[in-house]
C-alpha positions, 0 to 999 in steps of 0.5 A: 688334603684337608690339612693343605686347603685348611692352610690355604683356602685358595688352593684348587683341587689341582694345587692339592693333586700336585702337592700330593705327587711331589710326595709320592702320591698319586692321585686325580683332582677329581679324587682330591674334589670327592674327598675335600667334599667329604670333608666338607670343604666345597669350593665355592666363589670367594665373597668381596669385601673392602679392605679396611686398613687399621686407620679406617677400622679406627675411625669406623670404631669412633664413629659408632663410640661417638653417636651410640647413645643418639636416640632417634630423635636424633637420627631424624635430623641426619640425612644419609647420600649414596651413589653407585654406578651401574655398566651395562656389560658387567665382567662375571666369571662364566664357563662354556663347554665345547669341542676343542676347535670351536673356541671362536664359534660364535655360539661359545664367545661373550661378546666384550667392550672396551668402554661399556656406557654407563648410569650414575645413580645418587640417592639420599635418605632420612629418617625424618621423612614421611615419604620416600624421596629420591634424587637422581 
């Protein structure tokens, strides 16, 4: 079992009790979960992160080549913008827990919107500065 999830972290107890059957083995998910864990491999939420293509790694390597030998002084006169927009109702994964025939009760739906409002927020920043200032 640890050997299949090492292989492939993506699989889910289930995948692993289905592989197991397919060779004979039979055993439950919740089985398969007890042992992953006794073996430390709990299932967690996967982390998000760019994807960076080759191109962009190289240009982030030369960037940081070309101004490693900056002192702060020279940082002072660099001024650093972001912008990042927030949404009022965000999509997260959640579960509920209810009795088969209630799927629409509405103590156990989230409410969704097609085109939720959102902010666009933009900031700048400088080493420079004596004072935070901000620009919305």
């Amino acid at each position: 079992m640890a050997h299949l999830v090492k292989k492939n972290p993506f699989k889910s107890s289930v995948d692993v009790k289905h592989v197991l059957e397919c060779a004979g083995v039979v055993v439950s998910a919740s089985t398969v979960r007890r042992r992953l864990i006794e073996n430390d491999l709990r299932a967690y939420a996967p982390a998000h992160k760019p994807k960076l293509t080759a191109a962009m790694k190289k240009k982030r390597l030369a960037f940081a080549r070309k101004y490693r030998d900056w002192t702060t002084g020279n940082w002072r006169s660099v001024m650093w913008s972001d912008e990042s927009s927030f949404q009022q109702y965000s999509k997260t994964k959640q579960y509920v827990r209810r009795s088969s025939g209630q799927r629409y009760s509405e103590k156990f739906v989230i409410p969704t919107v097609k085109h939720s409002e959102s902010l666009l927020w933009f900031g700048v920043a400088s080493a420079g500065w004596d004072e935070v200032r901000l620009s919305f």
